[in-house]
C-alpha angles and dihedrals in degrees: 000000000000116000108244119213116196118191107233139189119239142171124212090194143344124286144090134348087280096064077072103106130180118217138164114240139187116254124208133214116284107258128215115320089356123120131203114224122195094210118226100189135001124213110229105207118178079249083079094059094045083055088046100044091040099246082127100026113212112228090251147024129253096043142167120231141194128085113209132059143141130208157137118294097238098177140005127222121209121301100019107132103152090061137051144185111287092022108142111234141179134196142196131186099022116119128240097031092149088104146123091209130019140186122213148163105257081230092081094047146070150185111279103220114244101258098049110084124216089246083054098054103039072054105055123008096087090033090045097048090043081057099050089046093044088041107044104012113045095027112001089216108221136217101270104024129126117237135183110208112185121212091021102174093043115102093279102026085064093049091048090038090052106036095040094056085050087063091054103254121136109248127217120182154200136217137175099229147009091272099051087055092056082046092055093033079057097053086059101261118143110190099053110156111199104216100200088059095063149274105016088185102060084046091057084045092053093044093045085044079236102304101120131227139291091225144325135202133227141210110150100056123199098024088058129016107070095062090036089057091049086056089053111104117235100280102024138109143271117187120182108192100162145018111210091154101040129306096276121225108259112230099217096179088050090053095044101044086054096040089232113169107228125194130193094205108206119183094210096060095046102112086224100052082050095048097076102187089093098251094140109061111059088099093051091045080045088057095049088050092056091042093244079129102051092194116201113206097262135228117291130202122175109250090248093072095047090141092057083057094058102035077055098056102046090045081060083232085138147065137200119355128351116204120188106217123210115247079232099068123095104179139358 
């Protein structure tokens, strides 16, 4: 049997966007109840940079990073009867997806339903898990509440934006420059803060008439969450969820004099991102059906510039979802 290569994504050590190298590797057979996917497109979350810098340090160098994919099953080992060659798949959760070619238990796979495109689930299915937890778990977020959601135009900041003002909340963002704010303004959002322009906390205050918010969610850390905890009203919630700028101090008295409820919302320890068989996810790919989720193609790099990619999205050059594309693939 014919020898497969796969190019790959690996890391010697961890650093910058430049310790990303592609190389072409050797693939073996799939073993028992093992499948080899040829991957079609491969989600880039801001997880993936915390694995490359060594804020979350992987067991071994070299390794191989990224979490979410979806693809074509190319080849079958022993004892796999729920899928066959040509099914479509996806996968979250499962490390070194910044591949051509993978190989993985079936176990950590399943069927993409027809009308949701490769491009739509590398897009979504991590972003749109990190919403759900962020949305009905750490604050279910209620019809008439006033929420502050940071990096609102980022992967995860479109899907809360959109699908919190579905749910009736009043939404008040925040953007990095003049031009994310058009692009939000665009999407039919009325309270965008453009962070770079000033105080973002005495416009929240203007907006609110000086009542405060519900909640707000955060992504980007020091720059941000300090100020952000002195606009939440007595009884609300605060959720930090990522720490783009730095992990802020937590000001425990703060957040206890004003019975604020504060959440350090982490993916990995949300029951359905460890559950892989996709479960999960039928009411995210629900929202992108009845266009709750208005999903721009996003952004595509070939696989093979993975570190442009990165270097991209810390620099905030980018908005919505970012996708790595196989040098392989011809079309989506």
């Amino acid at each position: 049997m014919n020898t497969k290569t796969s190019g790959i994504v690996r890391i010697e050590q961890p650093g910058k966007p430049e310790v990303l190298r592609y190389e072409q590797t050797e693939i073996p057979q799939p073993g028992e109840g093992e499948v080899l996917i040829s991957q079609k497109a491969i989600g880039v979350n801001f997880l993936d940079v915390f694995f490359r810098n060594g804020t979350f340090p992987m067991p071994a160098y070299p390794a191989l990073i990224g979490l979410e994919a979806a693809g074509i099953v190319e080849q079958t080992g022993d004892g796999v009867k729920e899928f066959a060659v040509g099914d479509r798949v996806a996968y979250y959760g499962s490390n070194g997806a910044y591949a051509e070619r993978r190989i993985l238990p079936a176990k950590e796979i399943f069927k993409l339903p027809d009308d949701i495109s490769f491009e739509q689930a590398a897009s979504i299915m991590i972003k749109g898990m990190t919403s759900h937890m962020l949305l009905k778990q750490s604050h279910e977020l209620k019809a008439g509440e006033v929420v502050l959601i940071h990096a609102m135009n980022g992967g995860v900041g479109t899907l809360l934006s959109e699908w919190a003002r579905s749910i009736g909340a009043t939404v008040i963002g925040t953007v990095g420059s003049a031009a994310k704010k058009d692009l939000a303004l665009k999407r039919g959002f009325e309270h965008v803060i453009d962070l770079s322009a000033g105080n973002f906390a005495e416009r929240v205050r203007q907006i609110t008439d000086d009542k405060g918010i519900d909640v707000f969610y955060d992504s980007i850390g020091v720059a941000t969450f300090q100020k952000s905890l002195e606009l939440v009203k007595s009884g609300g919630s605060a959720v930090l969820y990522g720490w783009a700028s730095g992990m802020p101090e937590i000001n425990t008295e703060f957040i206890e004099q004003r019975k604020i409820h504060f959440v350090q919302a982490v993916l990995n320890n949300y029951p359905a991102y460890q559950d892989k068989s996709g479960k999960a996810l039928p009411e995210i790919f629900s929202l992108v059906r009845n266009g709750v989720f208005q999903l721009e193609k996003p952004l595509i790099y070939p696989l093979s510039n993975a570190n442009q990619a990165h270097a991209d999205l810390e620099e905030r050059k980018t908005t919505g979802s970012i996708i790595l594309v196989p040098a392989i693939v011809k079309h989506l």
